[in-house]
N, C-alpha and C positions, 0 to 999 in steps of 0.2 A: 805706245802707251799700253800697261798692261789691261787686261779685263778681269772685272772680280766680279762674278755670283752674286747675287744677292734672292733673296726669296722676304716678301711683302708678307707680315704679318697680320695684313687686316684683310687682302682679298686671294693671300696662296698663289698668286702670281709668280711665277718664276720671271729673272730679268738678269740682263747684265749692263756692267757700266764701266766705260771707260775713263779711267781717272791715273792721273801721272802717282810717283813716288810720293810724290810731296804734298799731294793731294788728299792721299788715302788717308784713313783715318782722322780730318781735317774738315772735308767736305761734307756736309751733310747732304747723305743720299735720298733719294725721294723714291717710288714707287714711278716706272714709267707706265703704269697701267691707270693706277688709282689717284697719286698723288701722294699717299701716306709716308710718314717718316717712321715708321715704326717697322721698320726692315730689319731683315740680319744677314749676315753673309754666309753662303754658301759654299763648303768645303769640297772642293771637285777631286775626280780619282787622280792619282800618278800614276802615271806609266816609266817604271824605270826600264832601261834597257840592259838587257843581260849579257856577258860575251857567252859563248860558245861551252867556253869552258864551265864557269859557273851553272850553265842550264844542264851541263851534264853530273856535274857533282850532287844537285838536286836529284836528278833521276836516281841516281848512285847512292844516295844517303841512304838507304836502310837496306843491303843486302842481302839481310837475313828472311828480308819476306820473297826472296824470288827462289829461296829450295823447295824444290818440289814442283814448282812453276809447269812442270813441262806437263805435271801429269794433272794441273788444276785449270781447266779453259778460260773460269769466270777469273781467276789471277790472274794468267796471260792476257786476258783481254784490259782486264782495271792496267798492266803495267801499261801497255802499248796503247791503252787511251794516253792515260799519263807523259808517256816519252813525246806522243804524237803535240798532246800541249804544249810539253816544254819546250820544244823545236821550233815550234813558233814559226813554221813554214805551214803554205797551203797543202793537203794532202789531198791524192784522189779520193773520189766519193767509195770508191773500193773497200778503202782503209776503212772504215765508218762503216758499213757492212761487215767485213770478217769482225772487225771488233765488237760488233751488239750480237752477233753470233757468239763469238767468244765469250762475252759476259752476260750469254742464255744458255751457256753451257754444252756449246758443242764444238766438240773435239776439232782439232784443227786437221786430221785427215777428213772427216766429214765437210769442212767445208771444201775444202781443194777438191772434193769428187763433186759437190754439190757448182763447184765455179771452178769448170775445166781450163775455160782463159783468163785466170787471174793469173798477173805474172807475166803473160805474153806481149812480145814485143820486147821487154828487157833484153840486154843483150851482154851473154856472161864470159867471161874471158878464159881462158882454161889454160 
């Protein structure tokens, strides 16, 4: 049976209720707090799920703000927060450091000298 949201109008109670297809809309809901019928339903978030592809085309939509990137830190850092969202993977706590560095405006050789073993342990093919 699905579950619908609902939020009580008379005491702000948040609640939910389980109720078939054929029920909803039919059923008069009550407040499982208060009693009150004087509820309304609750719109909850979606989560749709993206492939790979499409979360890259996002990153990719507007090219024109990544000229010049190399020599802007606070750009570098807004783009690679950004990539790092849309990847929708856990990142090291690393990542999240160079990046509030990056967008406090320091140069990404200053960080690499400031974090000599950032990087280490990767292992690069040549």
């Amino acid at each position: 049976m699905p579950t619908y949201d609902f939020v009580c109008q008379k005491c702000n109670q948040r609640f939910d209720i389980f109720l078939t297809y054929n029920e909803y809309g039919k059923v008069k809901v009550t407040c499982t707090h208060c009693g009150s019928t004087d509820v309304r339903r609750r719109l909850t978030k979606v989560r749709i799920a993206r492939s790979d592809e499409s979360r890259m085309d996002a990153m990719t939509d507007d090219v024109s703000g990544l000229e010049g990137i190399e020599d802007d830190p606070k750009a570098l850092g807004r783009m690679m927060r950004k990539m790092g969202r849309e990847m929708g993977e856990d990142l090291p706590p690393e990542f999240d450091d160079v990046v509030d560095r990056l967008e406090a405006g320091e140069s990404p050789e200053e960080i690499e000298s400031a974090l000599p073993d950032l990087g280490a342990g990767e292992s690069s093919e040549d």
